[in-house]
N, C-alpha and C positions, 0 to 999 in steps of 0.2 A: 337546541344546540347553538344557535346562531344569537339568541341573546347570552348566552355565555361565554361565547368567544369576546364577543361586544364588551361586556363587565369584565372579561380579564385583562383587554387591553387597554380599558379605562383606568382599570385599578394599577399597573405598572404605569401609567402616564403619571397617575397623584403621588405614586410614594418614590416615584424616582425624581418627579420635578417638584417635590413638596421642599418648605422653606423649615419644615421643623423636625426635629427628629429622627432619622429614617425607621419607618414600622415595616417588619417583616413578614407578618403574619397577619392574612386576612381572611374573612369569609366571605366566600365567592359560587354562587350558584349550587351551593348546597354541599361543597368543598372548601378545601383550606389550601390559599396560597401562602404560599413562601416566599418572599424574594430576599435579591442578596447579591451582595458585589463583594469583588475582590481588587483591589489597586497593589498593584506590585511594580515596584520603581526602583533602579539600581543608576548606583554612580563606583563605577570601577577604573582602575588603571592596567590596560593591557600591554604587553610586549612581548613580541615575535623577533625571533632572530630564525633563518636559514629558510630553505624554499628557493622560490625562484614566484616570487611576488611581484607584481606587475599589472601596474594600472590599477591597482585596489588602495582602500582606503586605507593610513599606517598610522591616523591618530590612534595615542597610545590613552586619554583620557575621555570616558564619555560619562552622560550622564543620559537616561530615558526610561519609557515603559513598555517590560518586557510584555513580549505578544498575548502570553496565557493571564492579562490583568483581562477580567471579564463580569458580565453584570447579564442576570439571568432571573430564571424565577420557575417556582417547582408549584405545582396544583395535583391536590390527593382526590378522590373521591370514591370510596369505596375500593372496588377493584381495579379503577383507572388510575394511572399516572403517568403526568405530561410535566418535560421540561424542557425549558429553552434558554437560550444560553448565546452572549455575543461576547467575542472575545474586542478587546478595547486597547491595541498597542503592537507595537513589533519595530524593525530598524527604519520602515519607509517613515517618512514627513509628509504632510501630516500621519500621525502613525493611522493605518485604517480599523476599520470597523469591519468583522467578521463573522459566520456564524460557526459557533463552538458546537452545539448541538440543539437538536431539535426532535424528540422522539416521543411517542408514547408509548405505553405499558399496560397491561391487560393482565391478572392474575388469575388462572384457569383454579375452580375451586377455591377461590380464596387464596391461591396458593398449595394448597396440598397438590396438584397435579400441573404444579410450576407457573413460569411466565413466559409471556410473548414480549418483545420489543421490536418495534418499525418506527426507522426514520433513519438521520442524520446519528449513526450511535459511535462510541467508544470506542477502541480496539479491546481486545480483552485479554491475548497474547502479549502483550509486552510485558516486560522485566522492569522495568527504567523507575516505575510508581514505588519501588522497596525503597528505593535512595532518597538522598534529599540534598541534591545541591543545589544551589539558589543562582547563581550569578550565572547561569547557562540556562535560565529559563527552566528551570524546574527541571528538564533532563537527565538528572543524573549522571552517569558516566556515559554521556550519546558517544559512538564511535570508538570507546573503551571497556568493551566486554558488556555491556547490557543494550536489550532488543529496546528499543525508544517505541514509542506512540506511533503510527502515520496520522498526517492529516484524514481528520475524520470524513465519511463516503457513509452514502446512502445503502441500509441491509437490511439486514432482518436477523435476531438473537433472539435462542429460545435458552432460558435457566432451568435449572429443578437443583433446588438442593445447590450442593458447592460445584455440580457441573453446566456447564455453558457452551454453546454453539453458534457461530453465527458465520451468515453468508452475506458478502460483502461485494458492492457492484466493481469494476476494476477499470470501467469506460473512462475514470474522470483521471485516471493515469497515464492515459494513452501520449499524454506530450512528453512521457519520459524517453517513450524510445527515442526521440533525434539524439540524444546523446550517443546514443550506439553507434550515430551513422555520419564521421566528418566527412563534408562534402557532398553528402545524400540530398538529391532535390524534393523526396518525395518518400513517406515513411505513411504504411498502410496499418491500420492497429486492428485487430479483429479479438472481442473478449468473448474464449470457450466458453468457460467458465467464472461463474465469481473466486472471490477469494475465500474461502473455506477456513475456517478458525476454531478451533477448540481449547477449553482450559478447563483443569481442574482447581479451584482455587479457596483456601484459607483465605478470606477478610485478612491483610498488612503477616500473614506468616508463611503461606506457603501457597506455591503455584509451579503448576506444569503444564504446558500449553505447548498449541504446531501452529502450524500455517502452511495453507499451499494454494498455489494460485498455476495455473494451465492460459496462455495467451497465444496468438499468433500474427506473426509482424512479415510483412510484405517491403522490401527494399527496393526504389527506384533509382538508379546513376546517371540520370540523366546531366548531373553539375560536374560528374569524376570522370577520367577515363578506365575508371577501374571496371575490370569486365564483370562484374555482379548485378547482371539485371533481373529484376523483377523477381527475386528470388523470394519464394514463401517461405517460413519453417515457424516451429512451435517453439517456447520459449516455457520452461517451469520453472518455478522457483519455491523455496519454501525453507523452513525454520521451524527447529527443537529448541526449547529452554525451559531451563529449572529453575526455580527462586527460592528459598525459606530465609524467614529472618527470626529461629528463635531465641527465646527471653533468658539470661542468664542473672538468675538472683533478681532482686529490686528496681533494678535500673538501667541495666546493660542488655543490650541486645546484638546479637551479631547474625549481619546480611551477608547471604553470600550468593551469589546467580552464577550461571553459565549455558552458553548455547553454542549450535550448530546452524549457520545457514548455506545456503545453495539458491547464488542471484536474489538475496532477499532486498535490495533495494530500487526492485521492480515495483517494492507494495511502499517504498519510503520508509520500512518500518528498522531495516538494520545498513549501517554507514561502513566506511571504510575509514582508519584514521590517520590514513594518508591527506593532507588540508594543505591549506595558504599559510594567511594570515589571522584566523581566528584560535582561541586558546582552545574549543573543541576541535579544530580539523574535520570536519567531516567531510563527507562526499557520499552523496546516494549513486549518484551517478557508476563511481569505481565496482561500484557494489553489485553491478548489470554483468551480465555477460558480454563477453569481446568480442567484436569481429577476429578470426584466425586470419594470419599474414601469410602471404605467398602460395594463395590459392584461386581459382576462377568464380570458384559457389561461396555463399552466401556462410560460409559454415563460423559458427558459433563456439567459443570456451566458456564456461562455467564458472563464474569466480566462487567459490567457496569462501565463508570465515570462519573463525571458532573466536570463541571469547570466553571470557571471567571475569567477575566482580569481587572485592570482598572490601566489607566496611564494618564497623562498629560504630554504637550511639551511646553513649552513658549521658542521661539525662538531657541539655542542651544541645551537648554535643556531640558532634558525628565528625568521622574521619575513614576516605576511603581511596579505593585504588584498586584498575579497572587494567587489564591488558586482551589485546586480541590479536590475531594474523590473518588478513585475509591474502589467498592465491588463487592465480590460472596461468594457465599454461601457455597464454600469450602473453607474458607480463616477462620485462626482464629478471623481475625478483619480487619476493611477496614482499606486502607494505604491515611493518609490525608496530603498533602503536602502543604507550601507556599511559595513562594520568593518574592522578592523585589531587585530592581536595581536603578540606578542613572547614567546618563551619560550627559558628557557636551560636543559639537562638534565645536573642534577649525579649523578653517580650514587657511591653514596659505597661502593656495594658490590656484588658480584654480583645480589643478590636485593632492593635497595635504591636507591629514586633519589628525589629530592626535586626540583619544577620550578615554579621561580616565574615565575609570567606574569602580563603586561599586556594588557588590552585595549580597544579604546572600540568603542561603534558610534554610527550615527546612522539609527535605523527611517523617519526621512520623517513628513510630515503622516498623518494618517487618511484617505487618500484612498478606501479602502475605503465609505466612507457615502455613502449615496444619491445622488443629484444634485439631489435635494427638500431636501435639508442645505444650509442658507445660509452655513454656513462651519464650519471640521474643527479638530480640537484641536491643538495643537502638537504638533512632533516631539517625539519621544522618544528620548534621548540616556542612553548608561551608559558609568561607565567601572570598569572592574572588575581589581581585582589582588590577588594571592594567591600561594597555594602547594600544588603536588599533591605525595601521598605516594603511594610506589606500592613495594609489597612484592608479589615475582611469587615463587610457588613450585615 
């Protein structure tokens, strides 16, 4: 085993730093590698009007490499499979270097009595993979009626057939909660449970899937004078949605998603499209449960959302449009968001395609702030068009 690890990291040394060609397919230890990169680079112009923006950045022209550009490599061997995967881009300078995934696979009989997966895996619940908008990082309608991806966390997924299962650690979450807590000097995370995932899923046509996660958070006031000290309590969260995208005639396909969640931006996986200054708006954060006002205990609201998608594809081209509402009852009003996009995909070459898209949205008032707030900032509106480059190897 240890001269095979040896030989695979040799062989991605030669064909990523080789001077000729790039070769993606190798024989390696009695196996067959894969590798393979993807460069995805966008120059678009953005503009935001209304909000209450402040201190953030308002250039309306950029040019970079969105986060999901990444460079990886797949090894078969029998019943095993391993992949690994560094994503290569995002908004920091120098943009950084990440790990996308890292898992291996094990097929019990060949497969007739399914697989195993452990490592760094997928989410398998998200909606977001039907769509195809480009200029938002591949997210689709994030914050506008489809359940997005989380940042990938270390599990474990069993498949058989089109159903799937996986548990998912929820520890590397824990810095979410200070959002919950302004003025808190001290936030305790304790995970019950992992995150629990199911989907039943069509390969790109149909998908139904939950999520549910069970945590508990410990609040210290030692910064406020607010009398909530040391208060325990448990925190659930979790999320319904449906997906199908099918085929009408030749060429046309029509996507259409929708879900239900309750605190699902505990797991990072569904936003609020109340935002700043970016054309998504998002906020995982809005997406958490509230502290309740005008009380001594530690006591908690539930933000709820709902959502929808619906988009069409003939051929090239895709065109869609996403609305959702999220509420609680410590909010002085729910935050209603929509957007809409258009993209056409030219591909000028095997390993080469250029896509320019449109798209607007409208985040809704601030209804996120108190109900002690006499009145909320204006919506916040973008409309944003550009051009994605995308070199797949």
């Amino acid at each position: 085993m240890k001269k095979r690890l040896t030989s695979l990291v040799l062989v991605l040394v030669f064909a990523f730093a080789g001077k000729s060609a790039f070769a993606k397919s190798f024989e390696v230890g009695g196996g067959t590698l894969d590798a393979y990169a993807s460069i995805r680079a966008f120059a678009l112009y953005n503009n935001v009007d209304g909000g209450d923006v402040v201190g953030r950045d308002h250039s309306q022209f950029s040019i970079g490499m969105q986060s999901h550009s990444r460079v990886g490599a797949k090894w078969t061997q029998g019943d095993f499979h391993f992949n690994f995967e560094m994503g290569m881009g995002g908004a920091a300078l120098p943009p950084p270097v990440t790990l996308r995934l890292l898992y291996g696979d094990y097929k019990f009989a060949g497969g007739n009595s399914g697989r195993i997966r452990v490592g760094q895996i997928p989410n398998i619940s998200s909606t977001g993979s039907f769509y195809d908008r480009k200029l938002n990082g591949d997210d689709a309608l994030l914050g506008f009626g489809t359940i997005t991806e989380a940042i990938r966390r270390a599990g474990i997924n069993y498949e058989i057939g089109d159903f799937s299962v996986s548990a998912i650690s929820m520890r590397q979450d824990s810095s979410s909660f200070t959002a919950l807590y302004n003025g808190y000097g001290n936030v305790e995370f304790t995970e019950i449970m992992p995150r629990i995932e199911a989907a039943y899923s069509v390969a790109g046509v149909f998908r139904a899937a939950g999520s549910f996660v069970q945590t508990s958070v410990k609040a210290d006031n030692y910064a406020t004078e607010q009398p909530r000290l040391n208060q325990r309590y448990n925190i659930n969260a979790f999320h319904l949605a449906l997906a199908a995208a099918p085929k009408i005639g030749d060429n046309m396909r029509i996507i259409a998603s929708g879900f239900y969640s309750m605190n699902g931006g505990l797991y990072g996986m569904v936003t609020t499209a109340g935002g700043y200054d970016s054309i998504s708006g998002v906020s995982f954060n809005r997406a958490l449960p509230q502290l309740k006002e005008g009380t001594d205990k530690a006591e908690m609201e539930n933000t709820t959302i709902v959502g929808g998608a619906l988009a069409f594809r003939i051929d090239a081209f895709e065109a869609g449009l996403g609305y959702q509402s999220a509420s609680n009852d410590a909010w002085k009003d729910n935050i209603n968001g929509i957007g809409v996009y258009a993209n056409y995909r030219v591909r000028l070459s095997s390993n080469f395609m250029i896509i320019p898209e449109f798209g607007y949205s409208n985040c809704g008032d601030r209804g996120s702030a108190p109900k002690s707030v006499e009145s909320l900032p204006k919506d916040t509106r973008g409309v944003q068009a550009g051009v994605q480059f995308r070199i797949d190897i």
